[in-house]
N, CA, C and O atoms as a GROMACS GRO file, in nm:
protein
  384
    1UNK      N    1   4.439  18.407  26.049
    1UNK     CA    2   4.507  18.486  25.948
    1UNK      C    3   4.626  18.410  25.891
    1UNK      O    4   4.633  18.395  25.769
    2UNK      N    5   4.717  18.362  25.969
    2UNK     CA    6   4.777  18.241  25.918
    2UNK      C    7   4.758  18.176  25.830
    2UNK      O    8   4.834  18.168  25.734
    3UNK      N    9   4.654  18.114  25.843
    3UNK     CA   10   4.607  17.971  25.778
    3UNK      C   11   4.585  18.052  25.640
    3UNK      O   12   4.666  18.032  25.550
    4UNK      N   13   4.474  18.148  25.618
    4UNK     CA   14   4.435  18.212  25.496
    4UNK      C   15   4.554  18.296  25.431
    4UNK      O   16   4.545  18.321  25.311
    5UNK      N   17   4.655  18.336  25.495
    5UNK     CA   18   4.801  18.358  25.419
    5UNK      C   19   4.927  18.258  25.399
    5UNK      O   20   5.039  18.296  25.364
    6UNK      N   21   4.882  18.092  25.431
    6UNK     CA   22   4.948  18.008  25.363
    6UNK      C   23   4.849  17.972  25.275
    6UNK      O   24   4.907  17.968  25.167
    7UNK      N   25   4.745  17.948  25.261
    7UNK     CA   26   4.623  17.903  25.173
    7UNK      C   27   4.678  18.020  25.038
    7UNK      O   28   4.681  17.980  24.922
    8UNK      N   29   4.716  18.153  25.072
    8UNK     CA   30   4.736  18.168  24.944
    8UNK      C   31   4.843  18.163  24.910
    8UNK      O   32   4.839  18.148  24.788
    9UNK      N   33   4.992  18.168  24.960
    9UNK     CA   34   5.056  18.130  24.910
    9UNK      C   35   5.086  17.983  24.873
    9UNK      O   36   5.197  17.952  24.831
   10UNK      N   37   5.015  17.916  24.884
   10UNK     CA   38   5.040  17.784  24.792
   10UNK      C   39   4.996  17.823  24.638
   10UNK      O   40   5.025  17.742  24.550
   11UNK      N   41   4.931  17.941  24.603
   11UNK     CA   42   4.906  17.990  24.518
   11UNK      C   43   4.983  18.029  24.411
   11UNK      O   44   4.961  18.025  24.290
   12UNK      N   45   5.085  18.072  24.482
   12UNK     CA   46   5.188  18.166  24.436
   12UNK      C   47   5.260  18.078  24.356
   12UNK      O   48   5.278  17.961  24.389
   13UNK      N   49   5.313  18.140  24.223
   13UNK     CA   50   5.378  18.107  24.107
   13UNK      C   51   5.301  18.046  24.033
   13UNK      O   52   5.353  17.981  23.943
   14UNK      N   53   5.182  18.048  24.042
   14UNK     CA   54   5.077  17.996  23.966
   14UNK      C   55   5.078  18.101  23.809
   14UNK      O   56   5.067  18.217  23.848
   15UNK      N   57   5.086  18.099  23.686
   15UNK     CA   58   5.087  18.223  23.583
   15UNK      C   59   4.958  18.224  23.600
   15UNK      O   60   4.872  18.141  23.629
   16UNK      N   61   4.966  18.361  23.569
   16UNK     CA   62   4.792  18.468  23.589
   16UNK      C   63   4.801  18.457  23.385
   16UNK      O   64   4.892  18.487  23.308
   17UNK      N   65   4.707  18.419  23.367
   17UNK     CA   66   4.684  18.472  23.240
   17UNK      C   67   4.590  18.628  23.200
   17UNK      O   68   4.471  18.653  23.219
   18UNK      N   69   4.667  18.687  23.156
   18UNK     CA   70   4.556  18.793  23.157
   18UNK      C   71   4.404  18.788  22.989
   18UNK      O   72   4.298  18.851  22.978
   19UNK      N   73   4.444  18.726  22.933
   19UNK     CA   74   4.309  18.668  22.900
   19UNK      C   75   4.171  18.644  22.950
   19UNK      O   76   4.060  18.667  22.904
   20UNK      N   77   4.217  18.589  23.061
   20UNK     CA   78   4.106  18.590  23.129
   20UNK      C   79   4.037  18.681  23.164
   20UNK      O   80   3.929  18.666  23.221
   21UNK      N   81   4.099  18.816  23.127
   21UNK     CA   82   4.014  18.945  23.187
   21UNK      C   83   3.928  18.969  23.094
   21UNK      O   84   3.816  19.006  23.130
   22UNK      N   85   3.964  18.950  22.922
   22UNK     CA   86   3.887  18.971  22.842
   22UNK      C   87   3.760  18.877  22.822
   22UNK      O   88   3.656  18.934  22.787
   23UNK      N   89   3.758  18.765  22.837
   23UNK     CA   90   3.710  18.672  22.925
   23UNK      C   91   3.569  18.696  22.989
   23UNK      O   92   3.461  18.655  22.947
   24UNK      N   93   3.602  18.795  23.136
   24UNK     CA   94   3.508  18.758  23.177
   24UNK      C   95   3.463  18.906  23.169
   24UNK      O   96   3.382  18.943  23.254
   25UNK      N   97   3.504  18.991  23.079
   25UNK     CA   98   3.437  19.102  23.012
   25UNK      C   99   3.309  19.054  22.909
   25UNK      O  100   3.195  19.099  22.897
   26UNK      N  101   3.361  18.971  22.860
   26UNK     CA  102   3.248  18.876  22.776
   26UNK      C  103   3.169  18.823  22.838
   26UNK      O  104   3.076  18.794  22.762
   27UNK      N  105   3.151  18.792  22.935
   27UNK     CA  106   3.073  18.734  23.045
   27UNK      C  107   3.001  18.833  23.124
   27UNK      O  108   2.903  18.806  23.193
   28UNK      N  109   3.050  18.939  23.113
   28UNK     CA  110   2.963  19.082  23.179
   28UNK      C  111   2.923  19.160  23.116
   28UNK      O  112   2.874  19.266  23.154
   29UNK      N  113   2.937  19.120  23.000
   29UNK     CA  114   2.853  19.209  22.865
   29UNK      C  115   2.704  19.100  22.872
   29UNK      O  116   2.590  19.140  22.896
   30UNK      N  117   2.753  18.938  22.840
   30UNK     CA  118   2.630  18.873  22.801
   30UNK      C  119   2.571  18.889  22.937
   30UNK      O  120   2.449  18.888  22.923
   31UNK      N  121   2.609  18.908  23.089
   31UNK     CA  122   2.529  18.897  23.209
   31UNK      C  123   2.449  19.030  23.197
   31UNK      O  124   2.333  19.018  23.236
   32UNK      N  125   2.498  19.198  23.136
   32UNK     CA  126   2.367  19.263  23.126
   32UNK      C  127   2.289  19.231  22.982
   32UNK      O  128   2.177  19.282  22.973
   33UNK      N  129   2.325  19.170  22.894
   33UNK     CA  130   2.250  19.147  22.755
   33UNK      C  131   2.112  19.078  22.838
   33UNK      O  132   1.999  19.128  22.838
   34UNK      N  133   2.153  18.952  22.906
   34UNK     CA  134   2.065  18.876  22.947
   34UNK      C  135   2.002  18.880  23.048
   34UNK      O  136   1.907  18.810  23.081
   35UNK      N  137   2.077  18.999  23.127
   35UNK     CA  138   1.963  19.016  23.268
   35UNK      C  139   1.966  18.874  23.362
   35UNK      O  140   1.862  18.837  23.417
   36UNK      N  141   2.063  18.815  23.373
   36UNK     CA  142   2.105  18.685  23.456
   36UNK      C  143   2.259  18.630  23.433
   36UNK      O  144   2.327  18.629  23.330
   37UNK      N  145   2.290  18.580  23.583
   37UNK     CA  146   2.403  18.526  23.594
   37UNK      C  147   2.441  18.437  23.491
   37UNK      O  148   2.356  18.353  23.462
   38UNK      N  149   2.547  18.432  23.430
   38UNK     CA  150   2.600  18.373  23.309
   38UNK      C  151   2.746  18.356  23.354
   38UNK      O  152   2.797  18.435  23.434
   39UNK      N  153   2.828  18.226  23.292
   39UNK     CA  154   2.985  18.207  23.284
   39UNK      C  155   2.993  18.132  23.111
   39UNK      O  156   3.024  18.013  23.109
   40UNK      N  157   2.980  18.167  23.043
   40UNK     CA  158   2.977  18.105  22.937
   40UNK      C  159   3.159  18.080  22.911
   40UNK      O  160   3.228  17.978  22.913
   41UNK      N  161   3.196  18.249  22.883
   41UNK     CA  162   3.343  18.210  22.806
   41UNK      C  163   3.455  18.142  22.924
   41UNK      O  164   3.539  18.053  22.914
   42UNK      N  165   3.406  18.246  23.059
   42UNK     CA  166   3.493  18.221  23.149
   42UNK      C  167   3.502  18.069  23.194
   42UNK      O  168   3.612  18.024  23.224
   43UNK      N  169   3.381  17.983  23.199
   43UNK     CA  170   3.373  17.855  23.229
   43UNK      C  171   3.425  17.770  23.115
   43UNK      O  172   3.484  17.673  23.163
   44UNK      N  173   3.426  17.768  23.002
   44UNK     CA  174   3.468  17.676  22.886
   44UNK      C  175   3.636  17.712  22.883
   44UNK      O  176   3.710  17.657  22.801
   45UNK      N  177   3.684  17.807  22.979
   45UNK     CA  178   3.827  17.840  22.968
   45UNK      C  179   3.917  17.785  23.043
   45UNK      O  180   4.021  17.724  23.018
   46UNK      N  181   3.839  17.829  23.179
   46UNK     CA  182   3.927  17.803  23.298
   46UNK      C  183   4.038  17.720  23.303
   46UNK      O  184   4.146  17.774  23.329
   47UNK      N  185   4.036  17.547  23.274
   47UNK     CA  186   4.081  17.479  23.238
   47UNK      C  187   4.237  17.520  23.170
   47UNK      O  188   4.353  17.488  23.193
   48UNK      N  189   4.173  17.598  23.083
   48UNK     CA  190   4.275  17.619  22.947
   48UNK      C  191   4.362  17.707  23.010
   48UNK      O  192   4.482  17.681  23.004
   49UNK      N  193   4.322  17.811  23.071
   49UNK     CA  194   4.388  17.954  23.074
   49UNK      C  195   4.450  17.959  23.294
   49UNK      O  196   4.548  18.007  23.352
   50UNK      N  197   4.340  17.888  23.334
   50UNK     CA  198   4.394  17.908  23.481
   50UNK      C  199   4.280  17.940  23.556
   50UNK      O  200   4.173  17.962  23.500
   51UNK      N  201   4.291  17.943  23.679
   51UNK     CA  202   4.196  18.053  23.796
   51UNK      C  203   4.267  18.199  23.774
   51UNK      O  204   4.388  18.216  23.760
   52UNK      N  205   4.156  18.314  23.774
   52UNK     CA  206   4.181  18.451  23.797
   52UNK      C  207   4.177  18.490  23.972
   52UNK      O  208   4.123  18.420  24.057
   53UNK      N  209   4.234  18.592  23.990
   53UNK     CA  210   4.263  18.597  24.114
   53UNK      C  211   4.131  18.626  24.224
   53UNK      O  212   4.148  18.607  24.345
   54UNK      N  213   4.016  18.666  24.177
   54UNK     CA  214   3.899  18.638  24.206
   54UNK      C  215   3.858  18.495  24.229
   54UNK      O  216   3.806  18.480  24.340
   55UNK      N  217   3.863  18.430  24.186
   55UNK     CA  218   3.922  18.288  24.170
   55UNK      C  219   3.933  18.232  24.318
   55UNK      O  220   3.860  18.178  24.402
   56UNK      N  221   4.107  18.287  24.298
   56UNK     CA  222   4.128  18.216  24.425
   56UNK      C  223   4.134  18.304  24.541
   56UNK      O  224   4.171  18.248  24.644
   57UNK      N  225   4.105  18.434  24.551
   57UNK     CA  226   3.998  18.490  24.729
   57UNK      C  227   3.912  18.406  24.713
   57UNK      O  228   3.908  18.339  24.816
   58UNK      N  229   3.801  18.352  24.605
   58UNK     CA  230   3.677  18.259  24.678
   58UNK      C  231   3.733  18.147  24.723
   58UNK      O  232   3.707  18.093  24.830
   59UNK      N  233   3.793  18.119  24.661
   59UNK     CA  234   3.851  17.934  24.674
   59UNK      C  235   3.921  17.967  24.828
   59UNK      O  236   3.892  17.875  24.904
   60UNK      N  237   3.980  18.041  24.876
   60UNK     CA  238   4.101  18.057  25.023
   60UNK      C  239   3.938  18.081  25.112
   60UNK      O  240   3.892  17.989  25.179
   61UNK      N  241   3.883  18.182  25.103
   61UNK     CA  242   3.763  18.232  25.215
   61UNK      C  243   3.632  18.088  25.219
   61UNK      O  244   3.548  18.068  25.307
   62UNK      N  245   3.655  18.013  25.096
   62UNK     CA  246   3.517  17.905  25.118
   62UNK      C  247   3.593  17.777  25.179
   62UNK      O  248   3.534  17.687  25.239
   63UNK      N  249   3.692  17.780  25.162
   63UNK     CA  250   3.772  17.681  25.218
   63UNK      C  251   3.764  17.661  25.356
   63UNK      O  252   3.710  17.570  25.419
   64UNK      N  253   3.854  17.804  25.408
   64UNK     CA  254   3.847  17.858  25.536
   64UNK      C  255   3.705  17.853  25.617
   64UNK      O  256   3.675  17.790  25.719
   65UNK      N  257   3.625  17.943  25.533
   65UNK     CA  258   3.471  18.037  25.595
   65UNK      C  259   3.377  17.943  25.549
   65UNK      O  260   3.294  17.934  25.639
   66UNK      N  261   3.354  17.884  25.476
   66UNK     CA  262   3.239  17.841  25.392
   66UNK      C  263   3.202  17.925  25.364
   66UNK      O  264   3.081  17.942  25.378
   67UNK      N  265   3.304  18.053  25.291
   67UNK     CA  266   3.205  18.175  25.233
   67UNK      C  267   3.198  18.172  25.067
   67UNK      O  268   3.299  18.164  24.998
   68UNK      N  269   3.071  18.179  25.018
   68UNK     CA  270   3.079  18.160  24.888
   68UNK      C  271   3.055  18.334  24.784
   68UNK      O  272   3.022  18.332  24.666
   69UNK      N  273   3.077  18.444  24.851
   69UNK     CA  274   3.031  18.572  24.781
   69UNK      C  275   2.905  18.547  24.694
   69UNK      O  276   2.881  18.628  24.604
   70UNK      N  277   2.827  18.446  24.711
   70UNK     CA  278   2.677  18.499  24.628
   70UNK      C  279   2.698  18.377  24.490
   70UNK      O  280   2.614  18.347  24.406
   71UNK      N  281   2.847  18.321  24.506
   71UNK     CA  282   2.852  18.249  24.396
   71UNK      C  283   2.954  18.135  24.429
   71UNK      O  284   3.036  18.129  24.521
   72UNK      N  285   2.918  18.022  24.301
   72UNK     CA  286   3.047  17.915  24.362
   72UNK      C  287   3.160  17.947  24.329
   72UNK      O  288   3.162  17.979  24.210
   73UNK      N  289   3.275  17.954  24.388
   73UNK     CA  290   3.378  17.962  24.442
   73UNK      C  291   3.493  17.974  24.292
   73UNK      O  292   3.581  18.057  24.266
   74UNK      N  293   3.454  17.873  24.227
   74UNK     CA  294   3.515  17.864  24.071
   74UNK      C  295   3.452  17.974  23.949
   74UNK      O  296   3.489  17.998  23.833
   75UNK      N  297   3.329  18.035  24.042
   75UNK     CA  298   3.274  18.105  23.941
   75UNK      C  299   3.285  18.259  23.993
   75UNK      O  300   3.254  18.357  23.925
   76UNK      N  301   3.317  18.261  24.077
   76UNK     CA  302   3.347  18.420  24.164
   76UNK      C  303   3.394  18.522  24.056
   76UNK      O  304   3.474  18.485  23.969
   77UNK      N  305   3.343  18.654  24.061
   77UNK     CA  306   3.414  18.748  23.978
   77UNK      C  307   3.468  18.910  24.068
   77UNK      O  308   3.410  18.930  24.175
   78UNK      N  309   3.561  19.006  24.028
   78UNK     CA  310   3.551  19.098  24.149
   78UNK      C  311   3.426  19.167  24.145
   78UNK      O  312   3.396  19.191  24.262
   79UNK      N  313   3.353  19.203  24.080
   79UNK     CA  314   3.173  19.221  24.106
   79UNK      C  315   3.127  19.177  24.225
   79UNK      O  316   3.104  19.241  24.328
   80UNK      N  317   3.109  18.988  24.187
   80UNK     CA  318   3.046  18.938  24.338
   80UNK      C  319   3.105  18.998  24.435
   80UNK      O  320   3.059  19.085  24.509
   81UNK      N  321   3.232  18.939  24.433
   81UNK     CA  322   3.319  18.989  24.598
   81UNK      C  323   3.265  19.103  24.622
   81UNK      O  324   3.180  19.106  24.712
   82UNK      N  325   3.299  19.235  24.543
   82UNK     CA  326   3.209  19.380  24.583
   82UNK      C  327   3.093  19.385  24.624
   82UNK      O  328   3.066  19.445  24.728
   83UNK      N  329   3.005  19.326  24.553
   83UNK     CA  330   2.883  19.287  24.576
   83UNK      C  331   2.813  19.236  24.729
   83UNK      O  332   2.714  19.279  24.789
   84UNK      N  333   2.906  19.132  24.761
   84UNK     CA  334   2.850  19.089  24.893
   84UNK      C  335   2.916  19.171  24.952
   84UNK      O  336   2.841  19.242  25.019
   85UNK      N  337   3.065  19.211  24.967
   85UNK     CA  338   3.111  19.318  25.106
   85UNK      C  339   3.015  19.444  25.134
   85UNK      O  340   3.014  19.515  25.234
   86UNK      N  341   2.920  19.455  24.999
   86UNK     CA  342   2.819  19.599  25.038
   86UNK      C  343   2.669  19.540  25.065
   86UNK      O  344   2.565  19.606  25.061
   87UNK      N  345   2.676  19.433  25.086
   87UNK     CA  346   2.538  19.374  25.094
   87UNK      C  347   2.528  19.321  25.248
   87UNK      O  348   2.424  19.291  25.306
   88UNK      N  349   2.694  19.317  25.316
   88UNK     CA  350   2.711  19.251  25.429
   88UNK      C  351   2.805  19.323  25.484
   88UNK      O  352   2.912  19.264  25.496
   89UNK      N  353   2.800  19.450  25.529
   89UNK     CA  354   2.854  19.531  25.596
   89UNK      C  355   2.958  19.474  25.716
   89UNK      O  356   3.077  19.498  25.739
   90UNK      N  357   2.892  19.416  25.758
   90UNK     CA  358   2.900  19.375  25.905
   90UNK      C  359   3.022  19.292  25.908
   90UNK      O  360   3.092  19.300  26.009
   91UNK      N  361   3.073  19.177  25.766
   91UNK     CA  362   3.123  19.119  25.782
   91UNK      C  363   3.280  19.159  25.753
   91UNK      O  364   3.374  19.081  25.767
   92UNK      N  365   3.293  19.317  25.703
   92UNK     CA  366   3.423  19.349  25.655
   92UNK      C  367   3.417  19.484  25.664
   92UNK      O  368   3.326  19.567  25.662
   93UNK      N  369   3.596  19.491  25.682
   93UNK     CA  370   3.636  19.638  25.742
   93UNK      C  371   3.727  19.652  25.616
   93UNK      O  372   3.806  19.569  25.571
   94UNK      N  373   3.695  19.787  25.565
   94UNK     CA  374   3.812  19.874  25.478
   94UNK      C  375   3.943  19.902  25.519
   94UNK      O  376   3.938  20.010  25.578
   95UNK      N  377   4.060  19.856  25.518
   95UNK     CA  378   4.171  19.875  25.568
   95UNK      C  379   4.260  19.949  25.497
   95UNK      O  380   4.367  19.967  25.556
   96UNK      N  381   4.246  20.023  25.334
   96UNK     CA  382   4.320  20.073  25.278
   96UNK      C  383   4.194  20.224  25.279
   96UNK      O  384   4.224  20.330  25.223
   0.00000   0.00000   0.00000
């Protein structure tokens, strides 16, 4: 627990752009248009705009875990994360 609460605070003061939310709304419109995983806007951005905080839970847990939520780590959205915690019971407890 340590390790994964300095892993994210090296994080910290990083600016969140919130762009990115609109972003990867565009990216979850074209993922049901197309009926498949897609990063179109969110991937041609990242760069530009930052990691979203989805982002970096994959990047701290694949680091740590080699856990990838169903996706690579740069491409994580809060979907996946949801996604696998209900697909993998076993591996996580609700604490709030």
């Amino acid at each position: 627990r340590d390790t994964l609460g300095a892993m994210a605070e090296a994080k910290m003061g990083i600016r969140y752009n919130y762009g990115m939310i609109v972003l990867q709304a565009l990216d979850g419109l074209l993922r049901k248009a197309l009926r498949r995983r897609i990063r179109l806007f969110t991937r041609l951005s990242t760069r530009r705009f930052g990691s979203i905080c989805s982002v970096v839970v994959a990047e701290v847990y694949h680091a740590m875990f080699g856990w990838t939520f169903g996706a690579p780590a740069d491409e994580v959205d809060p979907d996946d994360i949801e996604d696998y915690c209900v697909a993998h019971p076993g591996k996580w407890k609700r604490i709030i």
